[in-house]
N, C-alpha and C positions, 0 to 999 in steps of 0.2 A: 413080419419083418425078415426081408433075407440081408445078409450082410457078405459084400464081396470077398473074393479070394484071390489072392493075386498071384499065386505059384502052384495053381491047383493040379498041378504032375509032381509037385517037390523037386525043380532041376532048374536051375536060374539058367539056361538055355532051352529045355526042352519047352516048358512053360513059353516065352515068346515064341518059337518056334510058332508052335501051336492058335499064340494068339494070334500071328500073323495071316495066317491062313484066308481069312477073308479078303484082304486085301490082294495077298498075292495071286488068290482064284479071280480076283476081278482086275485087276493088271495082266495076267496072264492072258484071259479070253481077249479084251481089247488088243495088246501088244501081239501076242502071238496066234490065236483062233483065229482070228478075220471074222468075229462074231460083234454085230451090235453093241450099241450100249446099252439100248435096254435091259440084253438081255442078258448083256453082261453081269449091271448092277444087279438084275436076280438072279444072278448065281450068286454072287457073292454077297447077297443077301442071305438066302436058303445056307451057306456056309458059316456064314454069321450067326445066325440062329443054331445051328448043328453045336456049332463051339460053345455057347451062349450055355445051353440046355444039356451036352453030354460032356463037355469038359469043366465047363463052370460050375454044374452044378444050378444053373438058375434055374427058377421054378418057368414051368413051357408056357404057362399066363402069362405071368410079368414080359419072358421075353415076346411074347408075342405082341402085348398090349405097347411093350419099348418100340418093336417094330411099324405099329399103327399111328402113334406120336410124329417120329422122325418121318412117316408118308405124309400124314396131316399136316406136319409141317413143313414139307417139301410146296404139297399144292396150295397151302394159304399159311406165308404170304407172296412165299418163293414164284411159285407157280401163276399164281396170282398176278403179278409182273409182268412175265415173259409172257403169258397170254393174249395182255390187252397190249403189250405195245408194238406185238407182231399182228394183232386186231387192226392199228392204227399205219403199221407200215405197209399191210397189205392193202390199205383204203388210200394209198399216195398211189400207190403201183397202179392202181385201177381206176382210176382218173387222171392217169397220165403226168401227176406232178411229181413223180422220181426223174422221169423223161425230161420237163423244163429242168430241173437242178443239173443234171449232169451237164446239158449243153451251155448253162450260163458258167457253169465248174471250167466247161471248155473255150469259152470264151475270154474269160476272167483272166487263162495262165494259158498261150497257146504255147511257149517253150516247155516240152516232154519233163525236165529235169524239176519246173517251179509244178506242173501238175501230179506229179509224182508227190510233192509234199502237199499240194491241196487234199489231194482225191484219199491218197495211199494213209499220209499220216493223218490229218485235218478231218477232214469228211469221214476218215473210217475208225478216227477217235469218236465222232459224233454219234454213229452207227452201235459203236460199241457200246456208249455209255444211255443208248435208248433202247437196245436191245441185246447186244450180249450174242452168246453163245452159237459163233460160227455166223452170223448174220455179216459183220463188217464186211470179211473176208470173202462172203459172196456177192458182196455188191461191190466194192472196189475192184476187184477182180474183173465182173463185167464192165466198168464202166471201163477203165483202163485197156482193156482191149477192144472197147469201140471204139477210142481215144486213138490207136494206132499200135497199140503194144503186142507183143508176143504173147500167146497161150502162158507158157512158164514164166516169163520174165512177171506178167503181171502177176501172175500167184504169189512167186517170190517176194514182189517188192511189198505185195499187199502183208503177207504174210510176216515179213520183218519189221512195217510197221505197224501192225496189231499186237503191240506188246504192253510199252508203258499204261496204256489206256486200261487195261484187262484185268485191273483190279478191284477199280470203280465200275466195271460195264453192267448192264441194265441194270440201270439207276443203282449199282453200289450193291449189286446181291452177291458175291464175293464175300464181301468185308461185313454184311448182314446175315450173312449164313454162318459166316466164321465168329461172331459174336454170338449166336445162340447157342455152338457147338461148344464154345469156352464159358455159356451160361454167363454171360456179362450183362449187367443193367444200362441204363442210359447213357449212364454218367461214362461206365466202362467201352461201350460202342465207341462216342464223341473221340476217346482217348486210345482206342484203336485206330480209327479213323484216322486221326491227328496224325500217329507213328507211322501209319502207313502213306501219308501224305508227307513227309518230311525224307523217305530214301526214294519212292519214282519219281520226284522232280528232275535228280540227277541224268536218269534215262529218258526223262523225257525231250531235257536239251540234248542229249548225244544223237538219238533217233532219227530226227530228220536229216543230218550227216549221213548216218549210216546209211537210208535207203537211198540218198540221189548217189553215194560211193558204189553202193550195190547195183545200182543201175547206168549209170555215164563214166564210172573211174575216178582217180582221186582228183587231178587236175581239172576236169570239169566243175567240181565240187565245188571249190574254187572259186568257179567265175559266177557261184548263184548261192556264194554264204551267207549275204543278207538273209535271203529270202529263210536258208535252212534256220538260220540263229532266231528271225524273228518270231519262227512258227515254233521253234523249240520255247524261245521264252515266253511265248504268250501261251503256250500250254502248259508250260512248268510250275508258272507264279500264277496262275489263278488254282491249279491243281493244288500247290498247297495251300492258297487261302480260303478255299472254298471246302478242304477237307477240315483246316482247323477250327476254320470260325463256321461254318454250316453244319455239314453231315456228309455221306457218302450218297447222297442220292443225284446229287446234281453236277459232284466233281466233274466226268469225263464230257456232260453235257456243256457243260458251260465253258471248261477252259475249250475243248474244241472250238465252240464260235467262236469264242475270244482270238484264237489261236487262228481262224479263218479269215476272220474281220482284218485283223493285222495283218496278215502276210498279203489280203486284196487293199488294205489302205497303202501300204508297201509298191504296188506294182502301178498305183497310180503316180508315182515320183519315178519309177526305176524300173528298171529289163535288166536283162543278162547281157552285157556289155559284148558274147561272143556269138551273139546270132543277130541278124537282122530284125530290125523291130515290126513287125506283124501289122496289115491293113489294118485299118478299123473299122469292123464289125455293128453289122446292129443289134440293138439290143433283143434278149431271146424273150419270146410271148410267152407270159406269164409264170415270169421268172422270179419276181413277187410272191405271186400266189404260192408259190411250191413252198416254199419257205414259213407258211403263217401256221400249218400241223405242226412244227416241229417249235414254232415259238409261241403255239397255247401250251404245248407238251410241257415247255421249258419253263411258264409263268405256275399252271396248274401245281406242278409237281414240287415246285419250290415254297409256292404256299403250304402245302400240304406238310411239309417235313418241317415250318417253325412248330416248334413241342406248345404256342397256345393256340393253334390252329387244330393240332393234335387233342389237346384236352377239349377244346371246344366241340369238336366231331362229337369224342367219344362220352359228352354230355348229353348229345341228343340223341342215342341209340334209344328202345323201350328201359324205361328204369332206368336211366342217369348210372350207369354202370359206370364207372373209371373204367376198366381194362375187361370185360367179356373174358371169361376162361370158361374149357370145358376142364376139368382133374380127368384123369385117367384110369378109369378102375381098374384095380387089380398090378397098379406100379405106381399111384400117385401116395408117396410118405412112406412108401415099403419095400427100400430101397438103402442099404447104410454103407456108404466108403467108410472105410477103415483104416487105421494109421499103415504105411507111412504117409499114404495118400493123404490122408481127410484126419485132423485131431479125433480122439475117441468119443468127443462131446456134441463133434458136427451134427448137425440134426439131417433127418433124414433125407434124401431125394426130392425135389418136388418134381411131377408130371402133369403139368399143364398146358394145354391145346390154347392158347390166345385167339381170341375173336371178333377184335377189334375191326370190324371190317368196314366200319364207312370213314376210321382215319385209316387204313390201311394204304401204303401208297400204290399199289394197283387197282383202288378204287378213285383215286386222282385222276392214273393215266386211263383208267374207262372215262372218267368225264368227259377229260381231255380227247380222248379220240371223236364221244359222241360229237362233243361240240366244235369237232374238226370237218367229222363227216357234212355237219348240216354247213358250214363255211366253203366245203369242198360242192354244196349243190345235192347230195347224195338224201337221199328218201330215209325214213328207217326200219321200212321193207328191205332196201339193200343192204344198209346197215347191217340188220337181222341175217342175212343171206351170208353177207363177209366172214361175220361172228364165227358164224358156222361152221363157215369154210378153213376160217384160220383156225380153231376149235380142232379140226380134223389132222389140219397139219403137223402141228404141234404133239398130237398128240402120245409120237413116242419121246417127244423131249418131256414133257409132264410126267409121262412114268419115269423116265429115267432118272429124273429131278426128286421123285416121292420112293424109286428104291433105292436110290444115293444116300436120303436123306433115313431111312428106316435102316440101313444096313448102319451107318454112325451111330444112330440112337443104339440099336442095338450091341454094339461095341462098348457105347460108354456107360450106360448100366447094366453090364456085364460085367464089367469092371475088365475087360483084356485090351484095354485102350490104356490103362492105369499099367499090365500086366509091359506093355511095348515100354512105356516112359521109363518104367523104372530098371528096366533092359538098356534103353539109350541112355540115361543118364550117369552110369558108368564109364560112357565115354569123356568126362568131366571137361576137362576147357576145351576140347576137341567138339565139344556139341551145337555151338552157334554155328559152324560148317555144317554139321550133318544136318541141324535143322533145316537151313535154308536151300541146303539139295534137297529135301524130303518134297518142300515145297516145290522145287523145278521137279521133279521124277512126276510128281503127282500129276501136274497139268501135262506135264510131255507123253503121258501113258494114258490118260482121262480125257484128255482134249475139254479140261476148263478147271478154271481158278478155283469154283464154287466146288466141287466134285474135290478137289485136294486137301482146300480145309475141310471138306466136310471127315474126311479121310484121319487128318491128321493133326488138325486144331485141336483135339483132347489133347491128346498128346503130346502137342508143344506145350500145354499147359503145366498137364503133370510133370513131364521131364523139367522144366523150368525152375516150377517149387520144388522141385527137390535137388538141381543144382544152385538153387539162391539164384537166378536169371529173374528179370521182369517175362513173367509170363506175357502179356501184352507186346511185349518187342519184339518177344519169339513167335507170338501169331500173326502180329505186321511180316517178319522174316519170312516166315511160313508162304505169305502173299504174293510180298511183291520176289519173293524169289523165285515164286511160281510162274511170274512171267513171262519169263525170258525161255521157256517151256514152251509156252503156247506157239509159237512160228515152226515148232518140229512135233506137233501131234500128229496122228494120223489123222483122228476126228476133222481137225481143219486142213489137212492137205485134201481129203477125200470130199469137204464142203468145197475146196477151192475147185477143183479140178469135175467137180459135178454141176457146180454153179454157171461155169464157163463151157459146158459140152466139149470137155479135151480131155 
């Protein structure tokens, strides 16, 4: 049994200082090296560990077995996610139905100002909550400048509106990562969830405002409020009903269509009263079809996340297992927070690797894509072939997702995650500000939601219980503060601007 220390220099500065270091080696490389992320997060991993083992004092197992935990569970279930449903967008791409969608998008709103909230907000909320991580922002980007837009202006507009959505994106791994970092159960998720879904409603209705302002002026605005209000509130009010009464896995999927469906039932009554009303078009070939991946995605996945669909899965693994865990030898029970952190009765740590993997929800969206592919016509030779290939691409966002995740673990049973909170919480009523910067700096410097709490979700925790704060409020803060981040990262200026060859 090792037992944390939370001032191991003896100097209520020198001490965070010190703890901070991880972090600020891996903010540093991103912000100012012009160095990847990958390879960023392993630096500030390998720093992580350094502090871990020569400041803390942890034994070099434990921290290493911490750091093997937080990879493991970076790529399952984290990674696991982001896999299959870049499996599934790159099997649209390659049977040509991304190509149908974007032209029926352009036929649907031929005024620039109403496509700007289809494409920009609408479609690249849709993008965001099926795949996440810089994905939106390169497909609205291109569509937008085949559409007639400028190289920048589309980045811009795209970029402004990939905010509210970015907390739910691929399927809700944001707000699933930031509950394992704050070690929340079920019950504790749903009610993350919830708090997080009751403050980006607000930004959700402002947003579409804000990009057609950002793009035609404020008078223009104006003469196409309908269309902004209705796209805001059909994104707003399913986002919060589908965070409180569901889970986070289907929020930005579902209010998006919603939010789609309405603003195209919207244009069948109404135009923009300042431009002339547009021929009529025929309808685009197989503009249908493009549509039926992304509503098996939308059926699959929603099944999969009711909890007796959940227990039902994880009845049929070998052995009727409830919940598959591996323990982690050499940090699993041997592990003790210590007051002021943890009462002195707390029991110890647990480290366990869950492996729950046929309810897992990126065992859904692999369904969901096979049985997209064979709808799409595709072999499962080709199938096999895509796998591969997206497999390949992916593959420095996987590690940078598994040393994201291994540099937090290793923080938080080190206890210098414990060592920051109780640093910030000295700032006493001044902290629900500093929290919810903590959360915008993180995603503005990491280019993602999930990377910030992973970052700083202990943290909000600790510092919370020891200002008497609802720890849960401060890791919703933590989030959706983090959002308004995401349109000035590098990560996504560098996706936008690579996406578009400009």
């Amino acid at each position: 049994m090792w037992t944390q220390i939370y001032d191991p220099l003896n100097s209520p500065w020198l001490s965070p200082l010190v703890a901070s270091i991880p972090v600020v080696v891996l903010l540093a490389a991103i912000a100012c090296g012009h160095v990847s992320s990958h390879r960023a997060a392993l630096a500030g991993l390998a720093s992580a560990l350094a502090v871990a083992i020569w400041v803390y004092g942890m034994p070099a197992g434990a921290a290493l077995a911490s750091a093997a935990l937080g990879a493991g569970t970076g790529l399952f279930p984290i990674g696991w996610i982001i896999l299959n449903l870049m499996f599934l967008y790159q099997m649209t791409v390659e049977r040509g139905h991304f190509e149908s969608l974007k032209q029926s998008l352009a036929r649907l709103a031929p005024d620039p100002r109403v496509q700007v909230i289809l494409i920009a907000f609408c479609f690249g909320a849709f993008f965001e909550g099926a795949a996440g991580f810089g994905t939106p922002v390169a497909v609205t980007s291109a569509i937008l400048i085949q559409l007639g837009f400028r190289p920048l202006q589309a980045c811009g507009l795209s970029l402004i509106a990939n905010t509210a959505p970015v907390a739910f994106g691929a399927m809700g791994t944001p707000v699933l990562t930031l509950a394992k970092v704050m070690e929340l159960d079920d019950a504790g998720l749903h009610t993350l969830t919830a708090m997080v879904g009751r403050q980006l409603p607000f930004f959700a209705l402002l947003i579409p405002f804000w990009v057609v302002c950002a793009f035609a002026g404020f008078r223009k605005t104006l003469a196409v409020w309908p269309a902004a209000l209705t796209a805001g509130l059909g994104f707003a009010l399913p986002q919060f009903l589908i965070s409180n009464f569901h889970g986070p896995w289907l929020v930005d999927i579902g209010a998006s269509l919603i939010s789609l469906a309405a603003v195209a039932l919207l244009l069948r009554f109404w135009q923009p009263g300042d431009v002339p009303r547009a021929a009529a078009q025929p309808p685009v070939p197989g503009a249908g079809h493009a549509w039926v991946p992304w509503i098996v995605l939308s059926l699959v996945v929603f099944l999969w996340g009711i909890p007796a669909v959940k227990t039902w899965l994880d009845g049929c693994l070998p052995g009727h297992a409830a919940s598959p865990a591996l323990p982690i030898q050499g940090l699993d029970q041997l592990i003790h927070r210590a007051p002021p952190v943890a009462p002195a009765t707390a029991p110890p740590e647990a480290a366990v690797l869950k492996l729950n993997w046929l309810s897992a929800t990126g065992t859904g969206i692999l369904l969901a894509a096979i049985l997209s592919g064979f709808l799409m016509g595709l072999r499962p030779a080709a199938m096999l072939r895509t796998y591969g290939q997206t497999l390949w691409r992916v593959r420095f966002s996987l590690l940078t997702i598994a040393a994201m995740l291994a540099l937090g673990f290793v923080t938080r049973y080190s206890g210098a995650d414990a060592t920051l909170g109780l640093a910030l919480a000295r700032t006493g009523w001044f902290y629900p500000f500093f929290g919810t910067l903590l959360g915008w700096l993180g995603v503005a410097l990491t280019g993602s939601d999930t990377a910030s709490n992973v970052l700083f979700g202990g943290l909000q925790k600790i510092t919370a219980q020891q200002l008497h704060l609802n720890p849960i409020l401060m890791g919703a803060a933590n989030t959706s503060g983090g959002v308004m981040g995401k349109m000035i990262d590098a990560q996504s200026l560098v996706v936008a601007s690579t996406a578009t060859n400009w």
